[in-house]
Structure formats: C-alpha cells, structure tokens
C-alpha positions as CSV (number, residue, x, y, z in Angstrom):
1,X,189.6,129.7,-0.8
2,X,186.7,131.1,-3.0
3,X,184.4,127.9,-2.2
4,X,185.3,128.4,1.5
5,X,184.3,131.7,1.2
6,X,181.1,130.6,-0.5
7,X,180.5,128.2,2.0
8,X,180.6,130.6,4.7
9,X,178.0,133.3,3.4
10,X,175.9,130.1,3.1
11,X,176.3,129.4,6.7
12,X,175.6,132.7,7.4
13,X,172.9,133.3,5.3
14,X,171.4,130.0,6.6
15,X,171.6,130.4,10.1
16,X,170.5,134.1,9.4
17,X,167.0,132.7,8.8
18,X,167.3,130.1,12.1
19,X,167.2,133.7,14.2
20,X,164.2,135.0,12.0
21,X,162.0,131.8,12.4
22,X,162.7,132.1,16.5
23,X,161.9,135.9,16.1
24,X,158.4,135.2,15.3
25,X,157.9,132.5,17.8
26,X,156.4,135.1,20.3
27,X,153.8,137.0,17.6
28,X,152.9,132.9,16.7
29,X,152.4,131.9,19.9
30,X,149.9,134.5,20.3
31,X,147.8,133.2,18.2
32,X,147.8,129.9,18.7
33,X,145.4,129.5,22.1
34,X,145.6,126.1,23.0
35,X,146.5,125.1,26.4
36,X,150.0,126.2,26.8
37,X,151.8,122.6,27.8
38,X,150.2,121.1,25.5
39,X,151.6,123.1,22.7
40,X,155.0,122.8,23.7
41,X,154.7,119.3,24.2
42,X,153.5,118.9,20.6
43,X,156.2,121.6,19.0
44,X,158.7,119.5,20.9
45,X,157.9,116.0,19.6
46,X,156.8,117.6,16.4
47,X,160.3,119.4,16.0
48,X,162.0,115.9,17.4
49,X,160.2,114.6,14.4
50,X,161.3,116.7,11.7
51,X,164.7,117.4,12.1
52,X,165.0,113.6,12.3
53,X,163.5,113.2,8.5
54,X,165.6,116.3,7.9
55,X,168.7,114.2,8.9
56,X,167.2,111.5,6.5
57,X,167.2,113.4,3.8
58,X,170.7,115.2,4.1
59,X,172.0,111.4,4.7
60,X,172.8,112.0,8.3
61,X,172.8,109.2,10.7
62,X,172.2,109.8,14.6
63,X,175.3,108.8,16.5
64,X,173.4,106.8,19.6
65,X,176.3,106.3,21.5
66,X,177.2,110.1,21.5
67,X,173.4,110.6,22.7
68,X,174.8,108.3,25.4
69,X,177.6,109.6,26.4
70,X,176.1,113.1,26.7
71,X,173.1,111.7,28.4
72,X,173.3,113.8,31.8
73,X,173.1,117.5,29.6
74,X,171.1,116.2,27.6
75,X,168.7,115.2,30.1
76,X,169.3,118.2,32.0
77,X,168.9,120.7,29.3
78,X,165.7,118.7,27.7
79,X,164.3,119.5,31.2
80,X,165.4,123.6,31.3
81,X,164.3,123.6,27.6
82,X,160.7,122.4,29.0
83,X,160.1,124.6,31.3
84,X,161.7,127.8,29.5
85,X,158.7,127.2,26.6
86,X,155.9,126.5,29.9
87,X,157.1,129.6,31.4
88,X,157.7,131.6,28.6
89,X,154.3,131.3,27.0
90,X,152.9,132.1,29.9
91,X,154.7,134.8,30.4
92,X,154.1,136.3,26.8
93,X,150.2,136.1,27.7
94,X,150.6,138.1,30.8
95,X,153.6,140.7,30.2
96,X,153.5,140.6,26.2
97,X,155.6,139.9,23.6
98,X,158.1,142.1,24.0
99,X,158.7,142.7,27.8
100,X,158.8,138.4,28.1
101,X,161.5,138.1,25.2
102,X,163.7,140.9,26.7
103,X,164.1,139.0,30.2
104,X,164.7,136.2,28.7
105,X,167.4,137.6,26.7
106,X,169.0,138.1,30.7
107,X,170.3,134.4,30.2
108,X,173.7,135.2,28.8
109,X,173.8,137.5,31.6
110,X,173.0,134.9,34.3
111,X,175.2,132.5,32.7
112,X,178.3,135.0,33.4
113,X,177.1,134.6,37.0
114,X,177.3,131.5,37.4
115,X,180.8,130.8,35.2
116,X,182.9,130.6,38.0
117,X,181.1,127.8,39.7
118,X,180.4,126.0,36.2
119,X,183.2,127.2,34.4
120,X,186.1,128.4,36.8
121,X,186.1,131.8,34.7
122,X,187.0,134.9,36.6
123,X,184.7,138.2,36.6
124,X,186.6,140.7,35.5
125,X,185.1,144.4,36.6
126,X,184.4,145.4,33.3
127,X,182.3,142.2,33.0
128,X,180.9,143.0,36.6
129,X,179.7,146.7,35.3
130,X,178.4,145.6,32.3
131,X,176.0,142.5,34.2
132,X,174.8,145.6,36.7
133,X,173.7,147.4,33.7
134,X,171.6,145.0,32.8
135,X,170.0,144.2,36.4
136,X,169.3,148.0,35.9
137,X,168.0,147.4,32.7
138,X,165.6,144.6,34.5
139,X,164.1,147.3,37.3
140,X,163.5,149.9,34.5
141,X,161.6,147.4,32.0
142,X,159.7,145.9,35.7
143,X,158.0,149.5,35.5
144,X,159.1,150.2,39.0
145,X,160.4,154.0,38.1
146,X,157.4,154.8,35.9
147,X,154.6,153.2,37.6
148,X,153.8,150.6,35.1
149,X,153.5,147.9,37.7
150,X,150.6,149.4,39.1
151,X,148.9,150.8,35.7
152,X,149.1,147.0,34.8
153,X,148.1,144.9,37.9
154,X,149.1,141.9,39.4
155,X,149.6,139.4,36.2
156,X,151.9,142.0,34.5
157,X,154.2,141.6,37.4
158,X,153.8,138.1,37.4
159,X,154.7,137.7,34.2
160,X,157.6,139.8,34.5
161,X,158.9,137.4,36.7
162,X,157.9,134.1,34.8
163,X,160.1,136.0,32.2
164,X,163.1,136.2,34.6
165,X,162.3,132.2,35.3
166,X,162.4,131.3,31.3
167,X,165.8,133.4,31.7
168,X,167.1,131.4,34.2
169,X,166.0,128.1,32.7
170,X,167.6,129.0,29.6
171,X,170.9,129.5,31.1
172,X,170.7,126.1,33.1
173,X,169.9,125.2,29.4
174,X,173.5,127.3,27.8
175,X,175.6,125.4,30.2
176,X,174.2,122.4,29.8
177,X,175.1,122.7,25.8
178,X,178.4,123.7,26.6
179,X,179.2,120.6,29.0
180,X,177.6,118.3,26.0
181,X,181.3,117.3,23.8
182,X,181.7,115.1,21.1
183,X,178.0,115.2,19.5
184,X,176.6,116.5,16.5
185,X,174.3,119.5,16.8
186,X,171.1,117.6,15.0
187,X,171.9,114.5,17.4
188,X,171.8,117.1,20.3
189,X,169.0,118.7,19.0
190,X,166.5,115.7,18.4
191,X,167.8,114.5,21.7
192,X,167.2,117.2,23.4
193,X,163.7,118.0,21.9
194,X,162.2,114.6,22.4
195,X,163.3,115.0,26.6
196,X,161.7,118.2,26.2
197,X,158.9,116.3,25.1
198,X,159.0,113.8,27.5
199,X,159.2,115.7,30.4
200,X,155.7,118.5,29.6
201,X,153.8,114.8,29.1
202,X,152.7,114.5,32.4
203,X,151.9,117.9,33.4
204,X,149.9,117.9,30.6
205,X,148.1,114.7,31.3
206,X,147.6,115.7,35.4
207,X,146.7,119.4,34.4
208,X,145.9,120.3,31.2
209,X,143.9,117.4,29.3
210,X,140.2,118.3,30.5
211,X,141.4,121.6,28.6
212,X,142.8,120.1,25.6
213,X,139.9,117.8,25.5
214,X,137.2,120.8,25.8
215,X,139.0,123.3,23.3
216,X,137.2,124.8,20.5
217,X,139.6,122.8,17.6
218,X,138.4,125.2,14.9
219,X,140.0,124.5,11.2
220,X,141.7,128.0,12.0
221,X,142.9,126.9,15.3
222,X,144.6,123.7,14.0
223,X,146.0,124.9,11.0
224,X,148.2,127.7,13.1
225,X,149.2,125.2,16.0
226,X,150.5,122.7,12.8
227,X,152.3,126.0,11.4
228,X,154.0,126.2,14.4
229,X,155.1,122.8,15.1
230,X,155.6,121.5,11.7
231,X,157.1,124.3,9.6
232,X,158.1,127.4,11.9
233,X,160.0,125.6,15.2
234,X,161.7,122.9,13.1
235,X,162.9,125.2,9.9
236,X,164.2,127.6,12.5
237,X,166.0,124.8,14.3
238,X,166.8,123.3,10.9
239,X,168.4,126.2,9.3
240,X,170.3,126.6,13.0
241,X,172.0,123.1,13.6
242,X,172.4,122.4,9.5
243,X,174.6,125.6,9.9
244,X,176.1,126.3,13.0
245,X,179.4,124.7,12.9
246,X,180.2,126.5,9.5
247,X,179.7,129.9,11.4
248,X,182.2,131.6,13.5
249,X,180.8,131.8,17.4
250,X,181.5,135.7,17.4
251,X,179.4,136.2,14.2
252,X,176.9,133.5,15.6
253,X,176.8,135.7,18.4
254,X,175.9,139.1,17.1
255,X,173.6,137.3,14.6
256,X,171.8,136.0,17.6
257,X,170.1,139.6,18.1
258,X,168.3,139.0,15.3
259,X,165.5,136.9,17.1
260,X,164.9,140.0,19.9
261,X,165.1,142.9,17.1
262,X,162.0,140.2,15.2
263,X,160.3,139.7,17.9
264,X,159.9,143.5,19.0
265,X,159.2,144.7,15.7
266,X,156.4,142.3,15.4
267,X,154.8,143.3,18.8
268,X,154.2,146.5,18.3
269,X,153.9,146.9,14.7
270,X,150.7,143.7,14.7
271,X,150.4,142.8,18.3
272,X,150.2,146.7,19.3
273,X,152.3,146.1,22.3
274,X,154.0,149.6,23.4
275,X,156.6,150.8,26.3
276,X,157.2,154.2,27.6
277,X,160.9,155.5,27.4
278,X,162.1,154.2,31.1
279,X,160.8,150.7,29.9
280,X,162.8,151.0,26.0
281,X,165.8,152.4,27.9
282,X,166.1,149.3,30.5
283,X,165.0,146.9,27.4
284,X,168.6,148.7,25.7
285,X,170.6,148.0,28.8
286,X,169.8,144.3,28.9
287,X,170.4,143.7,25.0
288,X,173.5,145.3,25.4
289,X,174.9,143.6,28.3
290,X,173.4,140.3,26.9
291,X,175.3,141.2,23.7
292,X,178.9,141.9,25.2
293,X,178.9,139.3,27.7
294,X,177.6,136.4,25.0
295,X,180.4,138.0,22.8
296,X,182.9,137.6,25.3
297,X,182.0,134.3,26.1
298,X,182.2,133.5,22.0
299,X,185.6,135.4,21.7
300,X,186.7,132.4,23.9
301,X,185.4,129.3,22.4
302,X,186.7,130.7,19.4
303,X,190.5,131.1,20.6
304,X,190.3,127.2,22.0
C-alpha cells in the first residue's frame, strides 16, 4: 500500500513537470526565430529521436505491430499534431503568447461537440451551458466588446483565429488518441511525432527552405532552437508518457492547467504581453469550461 502510495506521488510529481516543460513552450518559441515549419519539423523528428533513446535506456522495446494496428490515428493525429504546431506558432507571433494558448485550450471544448458523432455521448444542458460559456469567453478574449480588434489591426485578428484552428486541430488530435487501443503511450508517442515529422517535410521544402537556407544561424540562434528540440519538447513529453498511466485521468486532468497558468505567467511577467479585464474575464470562461468539460470526459474513462 505504502509503495503504491509512493509510486503514485512519483507519477504525479513526474507528470507535474511534463505540464511545466509544455508551459514554456510559447515564451521558447519566441525566441527561437527560425522559419516556423521548419522548427516544428526538427522538434518533431528531434523529439521522435529522444524519447526513442529514452525507451532504450528504461529497457523499453516499441511494440511495431501495435504501431500497426493503430496506424489510421496514428496517422491521423501525426497530421493534426502538424498543423496544431504550424498554426500555433504562427499564431503566438501575431496574437501573443497568451491570447494563442487560451484558444487553444478551446479543444476540450470542441471535442464535447463533436462526441456525439465520434463518441455517441449525449449533451447534457449543464454540459451545453457550460460549452456556451466558453464561446462567450472566445468573443470577449477576440476584443470585440473592448475594441481591441481594432487597437491591434488585421494580424491580431488573424491570429486569433489561427489560434481557434490549432484548437480545432488539437481536438481532431484528442479523438484520434482516444480511438488508438492497445499501445503503449511512448510507442504512440514516437509514432506519432515522426508522422508529425513527416508530414511539415514538404511544406518546408516547397515553402520555407530559401528561408532556412538564408537565416542568420548565429551561435545564439542555434543553441535555443537545440534547447528546444533536444531537452525542452522531449523531457516534457518524457516526463508525460513515462508517467501517465500511473496517474489517475481526473488528477491528469486538473494537472493539465498547469501548462496555461505557465504559459501566462511567463507572457506577461518576460514577454510583457497584457489584456484588459473584458479579455482576462473571457480568457477565465474558456479555462473554466475547458476544465469541467475535460474533467467530465476524465470522470468517465476512469469509471470504464
């Protein structure tokens, strides 16, 4: 019971950090200024990489015919991985930090939308209330009752809504984990990074290689993009998949919030990214619907 116990605090503790590494992936990003499918092309091959000598040293082998037989979600959510980074990146350049990491935060929200099609789950009102709030929450944060999409200009309001696109790739992402069974989270994981991989190659090759080719690779410049790929995306991812499955989904869940609470903090306090109380209010409405519906949707798995 007491090792149990033990082992669980671990887990938690563990996973804990997974949530604080992904917290800082919007204050990195910033300053690494390399084309921006380029980067996420490296962080996912470069993450592919290390959690697979990460499974070599805990003495885990990769089950290939579990890759296999989950090779549809896999594919599927390698693909919605992909473009969540592209368009989150880009989004974090023109709407910040902050305002691109609260919309995308809406996923557990457009997931509950999509359920009944996916899932055969029923909306219940309650639910129904709570996934209004948070499309409130999305026309207060936009600026629309303050004015702040006119203070800022056209590529604010553009990047508000390349960080409602990241939320809706993500979600195609969420169900595409739950319809993977009978596979390993680090087998997932280095699957689906290295389709995540596979699938930015081209665009960066057709779009983005002059740019790559003609960038200013200063000692400063590469030793941040190799932070990124090689230490913060695959410890946070690490930590995450070494742990889940010793973590309770509910607790998983609420521990999730971490990553947002990170990532705001950072904005504003290095990045001096600000919003006026309209903005903070809707920014509170989405967490909080993203919170109770995700918990809802753990409070199930865990009862299967």
């Amino acid at each position: 019971m007491i090792d149990s116990a033990l082992k669980n605090r671990k887990a938690t503790f563990i996973i804990a950090l997974a949530f604080i590494g992904w917290g800082f992936t919007g204050i990195t990003k910033h300053f690494v200024t390399a084309p921006t499918g380029f980067v996420s092309m490296v962080r996912a091959f470069g993450g592919a990489v290390m959690l697979f000598l990460l499974t070599l040293i805990l003495r885990r082998k990769l089950s290939f015919s579990a890759i296999k037989k989950n090779a549809l979600p896999i594919l599927l959510s390698g693909l919605s991985l992909a473009v969540n980074w592209i368009v989150l990146f880009h989004a974090y350049n023109l709407a910040g930090v902050a305002m691109a990491t609260i919309l995308d935060y809406l996923a557990p929200v457009i997931v509950f939308f999509l359920s009944p099609f996916f899932f055969r789950e029923t909306i219940s009102l309650r639910k129904m209330l709570t996934a209004l709030l948070a499309v409130l929450g999305v026309v207060m944060v936009s600026g629309a009752f303050s004015g702040a999409i006119s203070a800022n200009g056209e590529g604010f309001l553009l990047g508000l809504l390349l960080g409602m696109i990241s939320a809706l790739s993500y979600a195609v992402f969420i169900i595409c984990n739950k319809k993977a069974h009978d596979i390993a989270p680090f087998d997932k994981g280095i699957s689906q990074l290295f389709v995540t991989g596979l699938v930015i190659m081209p665009y960066v090759l057709i779009k983005e290689l002059p740019e790559v080719v003609s960038y200013e690779w200063t000692p400063g410049a590469v030793l941040v993009l190799l932070f990124f790929i090689l230490i913060q995306t695959p410890f946070a991812y690490g930590c995450y998949f070494y742990a889940v499955a010793d973590v309770p989904a509910q607790k998983s869940s609420i521990m999730s919030f971490i990553d947002p609470v990170i990532a705001l903090a950072t904005a504003f306090l290095f990045l001096g990214e600000s919003m006026d109380w309209i903005q903070a209010l809707g920014s509170l409405l989405i967490l909080f619907a993203a919170f109770f519906i995700d918990w809802e949707f753990s409070k199930k798995k865990q009862k299967r």
